[in-house]
C-alpha positions, 0 to 999 in steps of 0.5 A: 903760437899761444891761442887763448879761446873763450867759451872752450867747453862747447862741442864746437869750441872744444873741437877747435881747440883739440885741433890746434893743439894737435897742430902744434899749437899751445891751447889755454880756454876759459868758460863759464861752466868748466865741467866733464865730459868736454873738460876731461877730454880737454885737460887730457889733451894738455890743455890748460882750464880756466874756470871763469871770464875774469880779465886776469887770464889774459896776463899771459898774453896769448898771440890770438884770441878765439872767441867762442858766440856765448862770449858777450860784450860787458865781460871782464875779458872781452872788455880787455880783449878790446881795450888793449887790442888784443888780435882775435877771431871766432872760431870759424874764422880761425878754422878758415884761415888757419886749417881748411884753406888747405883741405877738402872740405865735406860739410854737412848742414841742416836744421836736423841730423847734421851730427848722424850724418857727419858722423856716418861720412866721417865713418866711411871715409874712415873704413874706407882708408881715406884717415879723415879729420872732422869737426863734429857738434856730438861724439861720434861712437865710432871714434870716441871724440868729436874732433881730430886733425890728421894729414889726410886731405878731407875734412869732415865737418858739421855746418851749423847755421848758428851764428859766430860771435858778437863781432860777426853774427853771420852763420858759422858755416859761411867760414867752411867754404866747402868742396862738397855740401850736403844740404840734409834739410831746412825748417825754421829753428833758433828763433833766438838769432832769425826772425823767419826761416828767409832769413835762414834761408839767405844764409843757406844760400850765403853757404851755396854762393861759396861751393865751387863750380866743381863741387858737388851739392847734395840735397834730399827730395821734397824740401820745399826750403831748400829747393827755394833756397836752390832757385836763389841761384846755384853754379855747382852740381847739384845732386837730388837724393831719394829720386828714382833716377838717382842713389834711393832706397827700399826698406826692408823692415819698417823701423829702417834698420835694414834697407837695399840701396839702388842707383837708379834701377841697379843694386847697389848693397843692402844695409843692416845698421844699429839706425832707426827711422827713415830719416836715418836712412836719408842721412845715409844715402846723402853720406853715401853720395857725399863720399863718392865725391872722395873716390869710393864706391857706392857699395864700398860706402854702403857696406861701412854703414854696417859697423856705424855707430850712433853718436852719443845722445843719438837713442842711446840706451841708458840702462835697463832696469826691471824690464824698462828701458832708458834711452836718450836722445837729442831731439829739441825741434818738433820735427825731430822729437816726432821722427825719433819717436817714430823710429823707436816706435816702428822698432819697438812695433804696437803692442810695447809701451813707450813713454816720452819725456821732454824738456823745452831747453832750447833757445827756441823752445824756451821762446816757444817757436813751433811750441804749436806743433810740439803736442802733436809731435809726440803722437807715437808716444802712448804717454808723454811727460814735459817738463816746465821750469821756470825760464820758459816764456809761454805758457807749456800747460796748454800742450795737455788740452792739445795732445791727443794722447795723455800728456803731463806738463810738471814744473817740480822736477822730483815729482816729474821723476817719480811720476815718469816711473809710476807710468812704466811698468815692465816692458816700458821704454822711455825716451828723453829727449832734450838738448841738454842734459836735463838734471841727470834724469836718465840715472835718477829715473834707472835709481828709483827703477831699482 
């Protein structure tokens, strides 16, 4: 079969093209913004690029079209995609109807840490022996690929609530129809498609109504949303992380690098991993929990945890230059920009200089949803640097008079650079965070270092 997918260069996209074509399949796609990493990785799959939307690329006539969610109506090739009947489908449908009906699904969903945990399931059902597949909305460094099709029978996948295209605006992860749903927690985010987090919350529950009557849910401890989202109504067990009773952990340093793993009062392993932060540690028992379901042990889940590696943008370190260290990470919700910068403070401990560097990007945050907690989110920082370019739509300035650390908000992207470097001086890390790639400032920042 010849599919044909629009929008192929996103993680997602790219993920489903890599595991049609390992299934057999010949695979074309065109996007906007045809470009490396998602590019290389494509082409050296075999799969043929197109640069652009225009209408003449569908002159080979494929058998299906999979249309990736930025694909939009007025476009050259939706408009003969429709107008001559082309067959297609999104790209969680085609997953549905074409790979996984036939395998256990483990997904994972959450507004943060989805890709850190898919990623650490993934990782020890592979050091496990069980050779799974996975979708994965990053890299995960422990394979060097976000996606891969094999004959085992569990499927590892990363459950956004993001919605599937124009045709079909519920959330991708209705599609998945999983055996095991991990559930890591709910905020309100992606303000650009949900009014309120109930409407977020419904299709949360629209994901539990498909878990089957012996699957297992898990969820962690103390989400308020999720629980309201359990009291909707739920037919499968449900597993609670972070409870006494249950899978809980003890750290035993303060950045969470190192922690003992219990199931109620017994012992079960201690981890020591390249993670940081307690909420890595939550990912990793639900992980933990979620391959059990697959048959391993506790222990033998735990101990694959010492050879995980973070995922690519996940406090990856960039360089260090003159004694300053670059680190990247995805954080883009104020939630998650202050539990990473919690994590590599505890890591780095009170006395080291940390620097903070954001960039509003995403939909949410160029709409200024949760803009009112962002000041306060960045208090492990000693100094924080936001940049403002022009397609933000609320005013950034204010963030400077609600910090109560020295806070900068700077809409000249050279000059944010230059004054990034002037604010760290030897012993300094810096943390950038953004869910893009933010105009190459981590090698731009290591140049002018030198």
């Amino acid at each position: 079969m010849h599919i044909h997918i629009l929008g192929i260069c996103g993680t997602f996209m790219g993920g489903i093209a890599m595991i049609a074509k390992q299934a057999g399949h010949k695979v074309t796609g065109s996007d906007k913004n045809v470009y490396p990493p998602m590019s290389t990785e494509l082409e050296q799959s075999g799969i043929k690029l197109i640069q652009g939307f225009d209408a003449s690329q569908l002159d080979d006539k494929p058998d299906l079209i999979v249309v990736g969610n930025v694909m939009r109506r007025g476009m050259e090739v939706v408009e003969r995609m429709l107008d001559e009947k082309y067959k297609y489908v999104s790209g969680p449908q085609w997953l549905e109807e074409h790979y996984l009906l036939n395998k256990t699904v483990l997904a994972v969903a959450g507004t943060h840490g989805k890709t850190t945990t898919s990623s650490m399931l993934a990782w020890i059902l592979q050091f496990n022996g069980k050779n799974p597949g996975f979708l994965i909305g990053g890299i995960p460094e422990n394979f060097g690929i976000s996606a891969r099709n094999t004959d085992s029978e569990y499927f590892v996948i990363e459950a956004d609530e993001y919605d599937c295209a124009f045709f079909d605006k519920r959330s991708k992860f209705v599609h998945y129809h999983p055996q095991v749903l991990v559930m890591n927690n709910l905020e309100y985010d992606h303000a650009d498609i949900f009014d309120s987090v109930k409407d977020i919350q419904k299709q949360f529950h629209h994901l539990v109504r498909t878990v089957p009557s012996k699957g297992l849910i898990i969820k962690s401890e103390g989400e308020k949303y999720l629980d309201e989202v359990i009291d909707m109504g739920c037919w499968s067990e449900l597993y609670t992380v972070g409870r006494k009773d249950g899978l809980h952990a003890i750290l035993k340093t303060p950045d969470g690098s190192n922690f003992d793993v219990y199931d109620g009062d017994s012992f079960v392993y201690s981890v020591h991993y390249e993670a940081t932060g307690t909420y890595n540690v939550q990912n990793a028992l639900m992980a933990i929990r979620a391959a059990m379901y697959t048959g391993i042990s506790a222990k033998d889940a735990a101990r694959a945890l010492e050879t995980f590696k973070l995922p690519k943008r996940r406090m990856e370190l960039k360089g260090c230059v003159n004694g300053v260290s670059v680190y990247d990470d995805f954080a883009h919700h104020p939630t998650a920009i202050e539990l990473t910068t919690a994590g590599l403070r505890a890591r780095l401990g009170d006395n080291k200089r940390l620097v903070a560097v954001f960039e509003p990007r995403s939909n949410s945050m160029k709409l200024g949803a949760n803009h009112e907690k962002l000041a306060q989110s960045f208090k492990h920082a000693d100094e924080i640097f936001v940049y403002a370019p022009s397609n933000v739509t609320w005013n950034v300035k204010e963030l400077e008079s609600q910090s109560t650390k020295p806070l900068h908000v700077e809409s000249d992207f050279e000059k944010l650079v230059d004054d990034i470097v002037k604010a760290s001086p030897e012993g300094t890390s810096i943390l950038v965070m953004s869910n893009g790639s933010f105009n190459g400032i981590h090698q731009r920042l290591l140049e002018k270092l030198k």
